[in-house]
Structures are given as structure tokens and as C-alpha cells.
N, C-alpha and C positions, 0 to 999 in steps of 0.2 A: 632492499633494492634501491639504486637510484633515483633520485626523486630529482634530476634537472637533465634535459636531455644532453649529446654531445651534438653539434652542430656540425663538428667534423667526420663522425662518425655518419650520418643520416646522409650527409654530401657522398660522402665518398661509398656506401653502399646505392644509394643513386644513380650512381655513373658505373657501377659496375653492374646494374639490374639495364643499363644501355637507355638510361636516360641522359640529356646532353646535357645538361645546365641544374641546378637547386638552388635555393636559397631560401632566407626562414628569416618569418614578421611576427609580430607579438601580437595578436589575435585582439583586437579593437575596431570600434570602428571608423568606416572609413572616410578621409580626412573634409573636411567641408566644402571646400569647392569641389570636388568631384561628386557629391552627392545634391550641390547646387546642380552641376553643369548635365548631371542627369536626368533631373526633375523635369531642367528645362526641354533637354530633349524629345522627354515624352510628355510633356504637356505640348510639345508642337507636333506631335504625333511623328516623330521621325524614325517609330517604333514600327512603323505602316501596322498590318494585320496581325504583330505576334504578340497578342494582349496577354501572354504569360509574361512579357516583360515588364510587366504594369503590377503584376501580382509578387506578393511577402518583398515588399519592398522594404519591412523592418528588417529582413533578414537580410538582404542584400549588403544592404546598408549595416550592418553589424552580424560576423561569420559566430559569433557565440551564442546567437539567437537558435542557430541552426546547429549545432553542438553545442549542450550544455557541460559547462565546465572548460571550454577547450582555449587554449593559451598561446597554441601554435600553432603558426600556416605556414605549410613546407609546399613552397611551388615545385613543379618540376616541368622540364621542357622537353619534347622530343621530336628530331628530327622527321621529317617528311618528305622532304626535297628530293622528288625523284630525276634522273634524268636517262630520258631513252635518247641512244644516240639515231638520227636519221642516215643510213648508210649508202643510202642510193644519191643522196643531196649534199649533205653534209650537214651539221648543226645538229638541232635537237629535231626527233620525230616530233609531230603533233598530235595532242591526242585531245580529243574534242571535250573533256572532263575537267576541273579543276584538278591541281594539286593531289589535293588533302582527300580527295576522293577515287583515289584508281585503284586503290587497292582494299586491304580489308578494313571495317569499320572499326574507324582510330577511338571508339566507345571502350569496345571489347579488349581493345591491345593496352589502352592507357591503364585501364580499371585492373588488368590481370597485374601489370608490374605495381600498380600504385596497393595493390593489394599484398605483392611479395613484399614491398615494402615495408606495411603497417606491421604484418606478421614478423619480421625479421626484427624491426623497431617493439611488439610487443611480448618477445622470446627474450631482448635483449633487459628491457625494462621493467619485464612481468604485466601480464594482461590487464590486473587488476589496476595498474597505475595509468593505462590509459584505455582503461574503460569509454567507452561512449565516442572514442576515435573513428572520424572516417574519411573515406575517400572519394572526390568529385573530380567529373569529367563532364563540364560542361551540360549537366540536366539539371540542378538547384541551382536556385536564384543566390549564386555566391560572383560576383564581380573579379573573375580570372586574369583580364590583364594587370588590371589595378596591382592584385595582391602576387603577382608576377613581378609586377615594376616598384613594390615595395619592398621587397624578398631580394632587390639586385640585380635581377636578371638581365633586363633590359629597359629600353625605356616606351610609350605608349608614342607613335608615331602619328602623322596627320592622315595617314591613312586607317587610322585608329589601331593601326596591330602594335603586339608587341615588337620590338626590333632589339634582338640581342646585337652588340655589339664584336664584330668581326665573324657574325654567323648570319645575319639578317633575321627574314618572318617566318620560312616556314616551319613554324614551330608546331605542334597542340601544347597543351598548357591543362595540367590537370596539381589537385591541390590535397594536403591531406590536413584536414585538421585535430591538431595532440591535442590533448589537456593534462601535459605536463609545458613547465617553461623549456625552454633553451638554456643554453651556457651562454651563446651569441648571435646576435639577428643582424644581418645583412641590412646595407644602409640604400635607400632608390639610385637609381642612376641620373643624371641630369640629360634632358632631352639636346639631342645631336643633331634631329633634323636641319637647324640653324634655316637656311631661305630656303632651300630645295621645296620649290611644288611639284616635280614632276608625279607626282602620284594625284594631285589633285588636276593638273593639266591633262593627264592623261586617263582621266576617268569616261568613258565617250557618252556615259548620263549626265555629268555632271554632278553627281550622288556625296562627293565630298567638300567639306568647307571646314578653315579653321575655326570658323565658332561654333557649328554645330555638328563635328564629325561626319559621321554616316548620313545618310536621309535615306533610310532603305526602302523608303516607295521607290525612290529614280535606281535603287543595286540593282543590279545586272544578278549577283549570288541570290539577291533575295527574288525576286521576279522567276528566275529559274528552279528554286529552291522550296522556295517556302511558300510563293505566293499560289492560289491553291483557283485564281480564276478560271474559266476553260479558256481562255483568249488571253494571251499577253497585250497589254496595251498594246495602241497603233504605233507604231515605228522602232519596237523594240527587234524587230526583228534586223534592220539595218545597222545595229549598234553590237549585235554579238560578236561580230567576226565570225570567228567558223569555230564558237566554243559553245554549247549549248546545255553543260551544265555547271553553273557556277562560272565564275573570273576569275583571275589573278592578273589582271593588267598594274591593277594598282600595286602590288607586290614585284612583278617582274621587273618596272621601267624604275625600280628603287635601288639608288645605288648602295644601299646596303646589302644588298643580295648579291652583288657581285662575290663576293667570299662565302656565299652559300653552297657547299657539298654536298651532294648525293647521300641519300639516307643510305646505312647499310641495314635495316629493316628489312626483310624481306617481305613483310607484311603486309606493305605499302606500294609495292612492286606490284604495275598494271600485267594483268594474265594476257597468254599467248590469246585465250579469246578476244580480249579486249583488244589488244593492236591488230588483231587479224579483222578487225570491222573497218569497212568503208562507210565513206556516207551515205552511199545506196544500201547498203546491208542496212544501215541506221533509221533510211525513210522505210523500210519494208520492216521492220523489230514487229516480233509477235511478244505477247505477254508471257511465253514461256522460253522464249528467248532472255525476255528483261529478267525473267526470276533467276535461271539458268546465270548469266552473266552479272549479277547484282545480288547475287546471296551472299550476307555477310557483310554488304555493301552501302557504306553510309549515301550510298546512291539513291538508295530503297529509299529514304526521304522525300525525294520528289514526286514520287509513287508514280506510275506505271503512265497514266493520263496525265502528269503532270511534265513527265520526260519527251513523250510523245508529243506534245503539247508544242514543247518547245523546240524540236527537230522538225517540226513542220512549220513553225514560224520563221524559222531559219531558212528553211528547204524555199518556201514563199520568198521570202526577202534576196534569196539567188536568182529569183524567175524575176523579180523587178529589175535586175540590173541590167 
């Protein structure tokens, strides 16, 4: 059997499994200022509450720790970018959820193709030679943009995402690591933001900064999402606009998103439930409503008190104005 993978071959079976972008790095770790400028991050705690980020930081820091034997990181990218037209107004309907969130849990859908992959790559290569291969979706501590922006895809933006070039952010970004080499590994992209802050301008916490990225105590995604208090701090609730799970402000006002397309995923695609809720349906949601309309639903993260949570701090902050 082959003992060096094709590079051309894993791309283009890729893109035909309806992922949008690949590329492949030689499995090392990773490079020292990025493992400085993360240190620092979380030594200023701008990790807020999610002290799994704090944990196998050997492994983060080096993807072989976490596969032993493995020589290869095949990023891949997949589209998200939904867009509902609004037909009474005109422009885009709103819909009160991030992006990455209205349809089915981009866990399930990344892992099914990243797994047709492995399988297709281990029929081609024989099983035995990539033994110990596997496939992440953003739950091990492996650094996905990074080895995204190693791989070619795109480059790590000030709003920290990925930015493929003539497609912009909304991506997911899931990785497989071989332990066979390549034929050929993709070189990084050089960052293109150039002056543009409007993602750091238009953050309405002020949660981003060129030195320190993120600060996900002030994210708006993290406070709706992850942060698990029964109270949103005070004045978060003047800051959401009329979006109450997750942001994408920092994405949208990016002019790299201008040339961002409509996923053709269906999978991703918000359900006739879903558009058919107002924000009065929203303040009256019963728990069997939330399970009903969030099965499958990378929504179910914020869990049920935590959603609620935040549709009445919202609902609050309209009675102040």
C-alpha cells in the first residue's frame, strides 16, 4: 500500500463530500508566538469561566500528543452562511440566534463527513497504515484556527476567526489527524486585515483588542452561551440588540463577508418552527417547547434556564427604553 498520502486526492474528495475549502500541515507543534500569545491570554483569564481551556495544554500545544503517530492535519471548512430573505421589508429576515446556530448541531454534520472522509482515505490507504487516525470537531483541546491558518485556508482575523479569503468567516473548521505524511502541505496565508477595525469598533462590549483577542468575560456569544450565572451582568441586556443567542456583529460589519454565499446545506437551514416564533412566543417558551424546537440543536448548549435567562434580559432592557 501507499505509504505517503496524495494531497490532491484528500482535497478533492473533500470538496466532493460538500466541504468548501482543505488543506494539510505536517503535524508539529505549534509555532512559539502563538503558544506565547495564548499563555498570556489565559493567564489574564480572558478564558472567563471555561477552565477546560486551561486544561492538556501539552496537547493543544502539540496535535501528536493527542494522536500518537500522526504526521498529518487535514483541515476542513464548511460553509454556514444562511440567509433568509425578509419579504414583507425587504433584506434579510431576522432571526434572534447566531448564524452557526439555526439549524442542526454542526457537531453531528461536521464529524458524519469528516468520518466519510477518514473511511474513504483508510479504503484507499489500507486501515492498518493509518491506524490511530481521527477526527475533531471542536471538543479536544486541538487549536482549529491555528492549524486552519497553517493548512492555507485562511488567515486568523482581529476578530480572532478564521477569514478564508473571497468567502469570509462563516465557516466551522473541523481537522483530521493521519499518521501517514503527505506528498504536499499547504503554506499559511499572510493576514489581510491590514487597518480595518471595524470588528473591533463595532463590538458593543468592547470584548476585542489587538493584543489580547477575545476577552470572553465582556462576548456577548460567551455571556449568552456559556456563561451559566442565573443573571446576566447589569447592562448586558442594552447591548444585545434583539439577538439573544450568541453574536455575529463582529462577523457581519467584516468586509470580508461581503462575498459570503448562502450555505447550500440544508442542515443548517432555520426550521418553519423557528421563523414562525415571535418575540412574544419567545418571552412565553415552555421547556417543551425549547426541547421540541432545539433537538439536535447546538442551541441545547445554553440549556433551557440559560436561554430563558437571556430572553428576559432582553425582554427587561425593551421595558427600560
Amino acid at each position: 500500500m501507499p505509504t505517503t498520502l496524495s494531497s490532491d486526492f484528500i482535497k478533492a474528495e473533500a470538496l466532493r463530500l460538500g466541504f468548501f475549502a482543505c488543506g494539510l500541515s505536517a503535524a508539529a507543534p505549534i509555532d512559539k508566538q502563538r503558544a506565547q500569545r495564548r499563555e498570556r491570554w489565559v493567564a489574564e483569564g480572558c478564558h472567563a469561566e471555561m477552565s477546560y481551556l486551561e486544561r492538556n495544554e501539552d496537547k493543544r500545544r502539540d496535535p501528536r500528543l493527542l494522536v500518537e503517530g500522526a504526521q498529518t492535519v487535514v483541515s476542513v471548512a464548511l460553509n454556514y452562511y444562511t440567509f433568509v430573505p425578509d419579504t414583507e421589508h425587504g433584506g434579510e429576515r431576522h432571526i434572534p440566534i447566531a448564524r452557526y446556530a439555526r439549524g442542526r448541531d454542526y457537531h453531528d454534520v461536521m464529524k458524519q463527513r469528516l468520518h466519510a472522509l477518514l473511511h474513504i482515505l483508510a479504503e484507499k490507504y489500507g486501515e492498518p497504515s493509518l491506524a490511530g487516525s481521527r477526527a475533531f470537531v471542536d471538543t479536544a483541546p486541538i487549536d482549529e484556527r491555528y492549524w486552519a491558518w497553517r493548512s492555507g485556508l485562511g488567515w486568523i482575523g482581529k476578530n480572532t476567526q478564521l477569514i478564508i479569503p473571497g468567502a469570509g468567516s462563516y465557516f466551522f473548521l473541523g481537522e483530521l489527524l493521519l499518521t501517514l505524511p503527505a506528498d504536499n502541505y499547504d503554506s499559511p496565508i499572510k493576514n489581510r486585515c491590514g487597518t480595518c477595525r471595524r470588528c473591533l469598533t463595532s463590538c458593543p462590549t468592547q470584548a476585542l483588542s489587538e493584543e489580547n483577542g477575545l476577552d470572553a468575560r465582556r462576548c456577548l456569544s460567551y455571556l449568552t452561551i456559556e456563561y451559566r450565572g442565573e443573571n446576566l451582568p447589569e447592562g448586558t441586556g442594552r447591548k444585545m440588540g434583539n439577538t439573544f443567542y450568541g453574536c455575529d456583529r463582529c462577523s457581519d460589519c467584516c468586509p470580508w463577508n461581503k462575498w459570503a454565499r448562502p450555505t447550500a446545506e440544508t442542515d443548517f437551514q432555520p426550521s418553519q418552527a423557528l421563523l414562525n416564533m415571535t418575540f412574544e412566543d419567545w418571552k412565553k417558551l415552555t421547556i417543551e417547547e425549547y426541547r421540541k424546537l432545539f433537538k439536535g440543536s447546538a442551541v441545547k448548549r445554553a440549556k433551557y434556564e440559560g436561554l430563558t435567562r437571556n430572553i428576559r434580559t432582553l425582554a427587561e432592557a425593551e421595558t427600560e427604553e
